[in-house]
N, C-alpha and C positions, 0 to 999 in steps of 0.2 A: 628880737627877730631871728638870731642866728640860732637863739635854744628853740626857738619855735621850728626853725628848718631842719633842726638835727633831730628834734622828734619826731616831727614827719615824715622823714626824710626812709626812712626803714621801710613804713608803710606804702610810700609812692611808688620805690622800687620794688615791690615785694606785688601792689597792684600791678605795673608795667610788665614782670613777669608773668605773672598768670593770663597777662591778656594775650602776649607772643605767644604762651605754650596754648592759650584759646586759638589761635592763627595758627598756628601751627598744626593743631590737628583739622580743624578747618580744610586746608591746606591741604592737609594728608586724606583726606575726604574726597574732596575734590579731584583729586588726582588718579583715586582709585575707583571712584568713580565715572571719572572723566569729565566732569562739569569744567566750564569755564569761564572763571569769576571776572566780574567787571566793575570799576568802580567810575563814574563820573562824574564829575561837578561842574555842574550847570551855571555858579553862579557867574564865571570869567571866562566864557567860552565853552567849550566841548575841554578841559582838562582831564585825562584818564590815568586810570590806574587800570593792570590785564593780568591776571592770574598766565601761569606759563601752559596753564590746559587749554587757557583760549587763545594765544598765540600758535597753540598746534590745530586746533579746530579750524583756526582762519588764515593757516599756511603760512604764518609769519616766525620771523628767525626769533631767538631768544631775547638778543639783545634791540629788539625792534624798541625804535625810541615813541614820546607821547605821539598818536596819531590822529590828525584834523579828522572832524565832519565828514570832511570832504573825502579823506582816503578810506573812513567805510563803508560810505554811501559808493564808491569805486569797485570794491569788493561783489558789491550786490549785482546778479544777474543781470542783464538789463530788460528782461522780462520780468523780473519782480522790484525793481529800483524804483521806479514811480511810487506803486503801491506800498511798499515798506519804508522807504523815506518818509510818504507824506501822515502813513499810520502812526512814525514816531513824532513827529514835529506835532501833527492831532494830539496827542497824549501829553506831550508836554505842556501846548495849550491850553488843556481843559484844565480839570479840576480831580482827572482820575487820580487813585493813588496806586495802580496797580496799571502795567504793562507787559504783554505779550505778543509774540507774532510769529510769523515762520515764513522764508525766504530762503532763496539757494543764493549762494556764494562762489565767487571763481577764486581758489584758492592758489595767490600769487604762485608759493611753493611748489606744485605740482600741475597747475594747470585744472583738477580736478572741480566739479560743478558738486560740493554738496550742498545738503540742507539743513537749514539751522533753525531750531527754536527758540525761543529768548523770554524770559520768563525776570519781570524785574519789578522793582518799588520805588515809586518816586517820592522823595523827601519835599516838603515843599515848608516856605513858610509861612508865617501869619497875615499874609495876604494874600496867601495860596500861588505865590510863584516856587516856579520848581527850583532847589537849590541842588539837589545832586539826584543822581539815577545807582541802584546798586542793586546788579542783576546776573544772572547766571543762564552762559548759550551751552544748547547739548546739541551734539551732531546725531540727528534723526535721520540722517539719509538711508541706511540699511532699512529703517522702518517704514520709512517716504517707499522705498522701493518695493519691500514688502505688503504695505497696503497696495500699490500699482498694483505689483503682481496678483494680489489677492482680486483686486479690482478686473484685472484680466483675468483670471481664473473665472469669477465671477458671470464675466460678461460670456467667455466663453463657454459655459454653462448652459448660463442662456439662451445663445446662439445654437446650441446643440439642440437642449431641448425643448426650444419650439421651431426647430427642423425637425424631431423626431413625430412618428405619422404616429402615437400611441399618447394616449394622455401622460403625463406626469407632475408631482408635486413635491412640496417639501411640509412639515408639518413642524410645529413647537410641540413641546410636551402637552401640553394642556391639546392637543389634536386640531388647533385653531391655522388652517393653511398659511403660510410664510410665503410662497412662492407655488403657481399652475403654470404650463407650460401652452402655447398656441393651440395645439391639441385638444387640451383639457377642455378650456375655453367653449369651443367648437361643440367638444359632444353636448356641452350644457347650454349650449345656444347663449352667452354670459356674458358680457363685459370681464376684463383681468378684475379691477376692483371686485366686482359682484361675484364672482368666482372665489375668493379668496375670502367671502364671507359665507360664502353659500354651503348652508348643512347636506349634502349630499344623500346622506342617510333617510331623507325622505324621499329621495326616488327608489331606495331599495325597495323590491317585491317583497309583499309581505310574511311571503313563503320561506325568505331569506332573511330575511330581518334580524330573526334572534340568532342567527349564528355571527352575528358581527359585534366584536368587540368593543368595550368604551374604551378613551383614552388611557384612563386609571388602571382599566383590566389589563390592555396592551402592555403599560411600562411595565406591572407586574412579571411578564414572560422574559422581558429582556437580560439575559445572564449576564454578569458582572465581565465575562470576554466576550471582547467586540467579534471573535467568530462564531459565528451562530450556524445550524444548521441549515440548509439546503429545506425553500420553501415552508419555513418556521411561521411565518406571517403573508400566508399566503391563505388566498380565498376566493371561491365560485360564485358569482350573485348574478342576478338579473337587476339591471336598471332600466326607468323610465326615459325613453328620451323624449325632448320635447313633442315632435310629433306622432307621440303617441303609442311609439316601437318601443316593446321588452328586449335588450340585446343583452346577453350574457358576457359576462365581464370575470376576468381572472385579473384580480388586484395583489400586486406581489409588493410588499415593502420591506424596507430594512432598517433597524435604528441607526439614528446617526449620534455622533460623538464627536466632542469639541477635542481641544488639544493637550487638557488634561485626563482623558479618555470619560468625561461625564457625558450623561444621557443625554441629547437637548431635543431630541424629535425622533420623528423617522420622515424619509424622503420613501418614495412610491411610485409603480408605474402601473396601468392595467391595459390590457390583451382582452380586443373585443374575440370573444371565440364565440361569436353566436353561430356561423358557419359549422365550422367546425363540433357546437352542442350539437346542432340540426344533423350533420352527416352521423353523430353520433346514435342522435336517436332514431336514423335512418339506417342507420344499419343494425341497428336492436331491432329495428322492425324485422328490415330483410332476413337477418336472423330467423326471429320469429316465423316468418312465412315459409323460409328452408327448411328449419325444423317440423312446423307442419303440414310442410310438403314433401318431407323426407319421412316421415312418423307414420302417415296414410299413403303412400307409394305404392300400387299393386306390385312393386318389385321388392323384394331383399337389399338391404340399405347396409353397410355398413363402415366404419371409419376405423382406424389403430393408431399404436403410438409410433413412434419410429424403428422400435422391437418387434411389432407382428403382433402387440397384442390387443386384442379387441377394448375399442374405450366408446363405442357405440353400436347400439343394434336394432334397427326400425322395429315399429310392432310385429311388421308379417317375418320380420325374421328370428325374432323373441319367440312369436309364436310355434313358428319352424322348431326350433330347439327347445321350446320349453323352457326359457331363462328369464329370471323377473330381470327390472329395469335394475334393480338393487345389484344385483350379482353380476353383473355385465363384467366387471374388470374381471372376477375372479373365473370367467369363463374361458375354455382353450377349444376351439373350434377344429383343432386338428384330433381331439378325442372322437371326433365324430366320426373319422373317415372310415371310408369302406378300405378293409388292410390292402385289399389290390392297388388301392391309389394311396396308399400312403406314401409314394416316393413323388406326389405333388409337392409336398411340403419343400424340397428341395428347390422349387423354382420358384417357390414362392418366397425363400430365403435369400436366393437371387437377385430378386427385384426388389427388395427392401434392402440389399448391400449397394446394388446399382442405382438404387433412386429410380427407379424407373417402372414403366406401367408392365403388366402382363396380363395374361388370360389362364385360364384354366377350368376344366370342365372334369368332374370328381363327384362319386358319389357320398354321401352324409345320410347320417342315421336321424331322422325327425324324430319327434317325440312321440308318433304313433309307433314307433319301433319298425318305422317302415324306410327299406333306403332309397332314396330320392336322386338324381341327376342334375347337377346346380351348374352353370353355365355362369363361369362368374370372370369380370374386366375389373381390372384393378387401375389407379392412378396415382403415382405421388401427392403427399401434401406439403403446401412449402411455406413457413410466416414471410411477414411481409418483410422480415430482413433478409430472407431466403436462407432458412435452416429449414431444412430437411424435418417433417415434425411427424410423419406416418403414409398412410393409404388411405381411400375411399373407395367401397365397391360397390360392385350392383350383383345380386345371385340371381339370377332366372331359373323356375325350376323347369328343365325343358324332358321333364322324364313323358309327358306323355306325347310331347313333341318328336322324341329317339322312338319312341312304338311306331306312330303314327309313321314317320319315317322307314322303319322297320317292316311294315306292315306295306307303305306304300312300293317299296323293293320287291316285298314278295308278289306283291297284286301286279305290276310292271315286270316278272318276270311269267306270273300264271299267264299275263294276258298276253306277252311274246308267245307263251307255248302254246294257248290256245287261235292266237293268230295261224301261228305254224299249221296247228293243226287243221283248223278250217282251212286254211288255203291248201293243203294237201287235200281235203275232200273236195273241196271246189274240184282240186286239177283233174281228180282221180272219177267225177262225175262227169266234168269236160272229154276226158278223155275215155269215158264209155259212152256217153251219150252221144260224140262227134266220132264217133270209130268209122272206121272205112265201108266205103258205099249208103251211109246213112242217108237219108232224106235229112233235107234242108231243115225245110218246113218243122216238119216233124220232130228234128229232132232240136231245134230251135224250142218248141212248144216243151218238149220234155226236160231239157235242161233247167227253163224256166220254173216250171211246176217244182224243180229238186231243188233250187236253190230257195224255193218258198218254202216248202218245208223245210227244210234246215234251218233259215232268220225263224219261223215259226218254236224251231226249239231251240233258238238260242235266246229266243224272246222272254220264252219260261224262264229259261236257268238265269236269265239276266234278273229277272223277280228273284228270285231267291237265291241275289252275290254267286251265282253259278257253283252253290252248296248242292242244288240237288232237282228236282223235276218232279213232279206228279203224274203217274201212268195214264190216270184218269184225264188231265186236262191237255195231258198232249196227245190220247186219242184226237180228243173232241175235239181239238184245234185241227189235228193233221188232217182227220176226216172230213171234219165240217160235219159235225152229228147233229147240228144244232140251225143249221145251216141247208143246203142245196141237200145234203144228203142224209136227214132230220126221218125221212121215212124209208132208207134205202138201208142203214147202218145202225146197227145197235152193240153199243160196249157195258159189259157189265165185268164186275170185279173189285174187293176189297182197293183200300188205299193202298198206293204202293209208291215209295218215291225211288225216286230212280239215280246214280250217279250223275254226272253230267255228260260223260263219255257212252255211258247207257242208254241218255235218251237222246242223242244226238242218233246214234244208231241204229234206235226203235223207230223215234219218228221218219230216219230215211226208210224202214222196212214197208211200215204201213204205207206211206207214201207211193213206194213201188206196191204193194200188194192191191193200192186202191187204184190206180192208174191201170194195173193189169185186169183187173176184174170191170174196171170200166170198157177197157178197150175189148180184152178178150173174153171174160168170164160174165159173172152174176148181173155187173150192172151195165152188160150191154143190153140187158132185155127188160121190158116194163116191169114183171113180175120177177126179177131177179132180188135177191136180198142177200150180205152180209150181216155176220155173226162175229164181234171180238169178246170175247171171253179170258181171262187170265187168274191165276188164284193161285194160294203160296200157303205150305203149310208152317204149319206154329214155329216147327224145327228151324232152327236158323241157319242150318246147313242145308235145308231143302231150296232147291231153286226155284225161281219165282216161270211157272207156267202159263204162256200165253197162246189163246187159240184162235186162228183166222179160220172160220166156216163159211163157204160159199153155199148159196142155192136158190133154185127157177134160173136159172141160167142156161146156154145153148151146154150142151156134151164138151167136156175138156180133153183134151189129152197131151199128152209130152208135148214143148216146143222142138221144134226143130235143129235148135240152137241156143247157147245160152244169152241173155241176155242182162241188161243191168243190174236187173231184179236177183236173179240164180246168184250174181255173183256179190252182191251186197248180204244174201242171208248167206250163204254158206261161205265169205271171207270173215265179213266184218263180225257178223252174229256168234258164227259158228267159231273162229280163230282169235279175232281179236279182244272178245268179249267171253272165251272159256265155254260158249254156250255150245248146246247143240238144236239143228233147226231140220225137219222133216217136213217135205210136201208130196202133199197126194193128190193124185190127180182122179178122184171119184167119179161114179156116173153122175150126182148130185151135185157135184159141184168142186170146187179147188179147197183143199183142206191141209192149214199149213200152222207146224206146231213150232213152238218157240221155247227152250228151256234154257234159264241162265243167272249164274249165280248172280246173288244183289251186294253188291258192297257193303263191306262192314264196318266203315264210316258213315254208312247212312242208314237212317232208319227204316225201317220194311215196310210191313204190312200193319196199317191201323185200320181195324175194322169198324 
């Protein structure tokens, strides 16, 4: 027996060692791990054996002695005490061979509530009663917390994004929805389930269709850093909504990444901008109809840059200069000017330093090589962040508007002078005809007659813009040859036109010549007749001669006096008109010459 123990005896302690140095690192595992071992034997009560990691996990001192049932069922919460007591008593019960759980703990030591998991093996024996329990608790409370936290993160998510008024979602890599937001839901008229199965891609327009990526194609773009450029996965489409509205959708997403930074989805939000398309394609329109309402504009159109120099130019004003639509930029509208107005340019550098609108009226050279009068209003232009970006103008060409102007000055001052000058023959006929001792009557009768022939030749000259008179038609008007005195009066003589101050002064002669020969000469008597005669030769320096011939009339002779007649031929005729005028007082009758040059702004004699 004893050579048998002393053989053995090498081997038993040589086993005994390697199993302590087994325990020991064990041990040493545990420790650096932080596990905390447990050993129980169930056959004589709750007996234990506690690794010194689980006397720290469960807040107990080192030298903590064996401890009842009952002091760790103590330990446990008493929110999880029920449930974790009766999970292990269940387990020991049955027939499992394996045990786990997880409970918080109030750790005597500190006061502190962690949580513990417990991960263990029941030995049992051949009747399947448990004889021992031998298991290992880890404190997961940092992890308990961290999934909360995660769990709140979570939930706050949630909460956020279905408050948010815009769809959103989250995606797996295979592109199969994880998570829609109340939003989302809503645009697809959906249940969450149904949503979260729901291929979307068949309400895209089909217009849209092939610009949208597969999931395959998507993970392909995603670069190996999680920062990515600015709207990298971003895109415009139109979707169907259930009743039956196309609204356009800007779906902006980003990949997502787990916490070893690997790929695992992307999450996504999308922007209905159907509003916003529509204002778009509302203002391409408006656009469009400024442009061809600015392009056909009976006015000069133009726009510049913020320098003055021309970056548009309507047809009529292209056409103006002669510049195709290609050469616009490279055009300088100030080559045009007329060099008198070249010191425009200054005010117009002005109002492009000022921002501010101006006016300016300057002549330009047109492409007929003719210069023109442009009448042009400028305006700033401003973007809509309000930078200063150029001018718009308008040119009017008002050149035949400055004539017409021009022209209506002069006519407004001829017609003052010729006012002037009528109302001085008015005065001047007033005051021969009303001279002292006249008869009323009479002389009533006479003024009248003189104011008729005179509107009689201003009637003329008003026919022809008071350029000029016809000898011939203001006979026949003053006399009335056509008229009451058709068989009493005959005028014969070439064409001859007359100034205007000419025939104002003829028609007052005949006037008196005819009144005189009524009253006192030819046509007081039945058989009485008048002769006018006038003729002018080639020479343009020959004066135009006109003759009054009386006859059958009573015997004439000198008046006694002069009268308004004497003083109209030998003032007006004879002084104010260069002429010279001779009367004869005949047996046959009153014979009175008229000689006086024709203006040589008017034309003479057309035969």
């Amino acid at each position: 027996m004893s050579a048998f123990t002393q053989d053995a005896g090498p081997d038993v302690h040589q086993l005994i060692r390697q199993l302590q140095a087994r325990e020991a690192e064990l041990a040493l595992i545990h420790q650096i791990a932080g596990v905390g071992g447990v050993e129980v034997d169930l056959r004589d009560g709750f007996r234990n054996r506690r690794s010194p990691e689980y006397l720290e996990i469960h807040g107990l001192p080192p030298t903590a002695a064996n401890e009842s049932h009952e002091d760790w069922v103590a330990r446990i919460h008493p929110e999880d005490r029920t449930h974790a007591e009766g999970q292990f008593l269940d387990a020991l019960a049955g027939t499992a061979l394996d045990y786990s759980a997880e409970y918080r703990i109030i750790r005597p030591s500190d006061g502190q509530t962690r949580w513990v998991r417990v991960a263990a093996q029941i030995d049992r024996d051949a009747e399947g009663r448990p004889i021992r329990l031998i298991g290992a608790h880890f404190d997961v409370t940092d992890a308990k917390f961290a999934e909360q936290a995660l769990r709140e993160s979570e939930e706050r998510f949630r909460t956020i994004a279905n408050s948010a008024p815009i769809p959103m979602w989250v995606t797996k890599l295979d592109g199969q929805r994880s998570f829609v937001n109340q939003a989302y839901t809503e645009f697809f008229e959906l249940s969450y389930a149904e949503a979260l199965r729901f291929d979307w891609r068949s309400r895209v327009h089909p217009e849209d269709a092939a610009r949208i990526l597969k999931a395959e194609q998507l993970r392909t773009l995603v670069p190996a850093s999680p920062i990515l450029p600015k709207d990298l996965f971003a895109i415009e489409i139109r979707i169907l909504r259930t009743n039956g509205d196309w609204r356009w959708i800007k779906a902006v997403s980003q990949p997502r990444f787990d916490e070893h930074g690997q790929h695992v989805g992307f999450i996504g939000v999308a922007h209905d901008i159907t509003a916003a398309k529509q204002a778009e394609i509302e203002l391409r329109a408006s656009e469009e109809r400024f442009r061809l309402m600015v392009e056909n504009a009976p006015v000069m159109i133009w726009m510049s840059d913020a320098n003055g120099k021309c970056i548009h130019l309507n047809q009529m004003l292209r056409e103006f200069w002669g510049v195709s639509e290609q050469n616009v930029h490279e055009f300088d509208w100030v080559d045009t000017l007329h060099p008198e107005d070249r010191g425009a340019v200054v005010g117009v550098s002005s109002a492009l330093k000022k921002r501010c609108s101006f006016e300016l009226k300057a002549r330009y050279l047109d492409t007929k090589g003719r210069y023109r009068m442009l009448d042009t209003r400028a305006h700033p232009r401003f973007s809509a962040s309000g930078e200063f970006v150029g001018m718009i103008g308008a040119n009017v060409d008002v050149t035949e508007r400055d004539e017409a102007e021009r022209a209506r000055d002069l006519l407004v001052d001829e017609l003052n002078h010729r006012v002037k000058n009528t109302l001085s023959i008015v005065q001047a006929i007033a005051h021969q005809t009303f001279r002292k001792n006249a008869d009323p009557v009479e002389a009533r009768h006479a003024f009248e007659g003189r104011l008729i022939a005179l509107g009689q030749a201003h009637d003329l000259l008003t026919e022809k813009n008071w350029e000029n008179a016809s000898l011939g038609q203001l006979a026949e008007v003053t006399l009335d040859t056509k008229g009451a005195n058709a068989d009493l009066i005959s005028i014969t003589g070439p064409s001859v036109l007359l100034a205007p101050k000419q025939a104002v002064s003829i028609a007052m002669a005949l006037h008196e010549l005819c009144t005189n020969a009524r009253k006192y000469g030819a046509l007081s008597e039945d058989e009485g007749r008048v002769r006018l005669d006038w003729s002018k030769a080639d020479d343009a320096r020959a004066p135009l001669c006109i003759v009054w011939r009386e006859s059958g009339g009573p015997p004439v002779s000198p008046p006694a006096r002069r009268g308004f007649g004497s003083t109209l031929l030998e003032r007006t005729l004879a002084h104010d008109l260069d002429g010279e005028v001779s009367v004869e007082f005949e047996p046959e009758g009153l014979l009175c010459r008229i000689a006086l040059p024709l203006d040589s702004s008017v034309v003479g004699i057309r035969s």
